[in-house]
C-alpha angles and dihedrals in degrees: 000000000000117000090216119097120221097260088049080058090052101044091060095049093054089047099050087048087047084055090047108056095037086061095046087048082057093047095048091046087043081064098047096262104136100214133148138193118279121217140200095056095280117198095229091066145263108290111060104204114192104207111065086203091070087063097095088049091044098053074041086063103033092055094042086065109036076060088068 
């Protein structure tokens, strides 16, 4: 039987997530692309972007990485 309890469970899978996010928002800003964070669980997702042109770069590195 695991010693975690199940919020020990969730709370490293939000933090992993947390982590997550924080590091594709770097690798977006490290290619030019302005975005920030979004709260409030929004529907859309996670990582606002402002230029609608930087769409096709930003599916090219989110599926870069979901390929490591």
């Amino acid at each position: 039987m695991s010693d975690q309890t199940d919020e020990d469970k969730m709370i490293e899978r939000l933090t992993i997530h947390k982590n997550l996010i924080g590091w594709v928002i770097e690798q977006l800003e490290a290619e030019g692309i302005k975005c920030e964070r979004t709260t409030g669980n929004d529907p859309k997702g996670d990582i606002l972007y402002f230029n609608p042109e930087d769409e096709r770069r930003v599916k090219e590195i989110v599926r870069e990485i979901n390929q490591k």
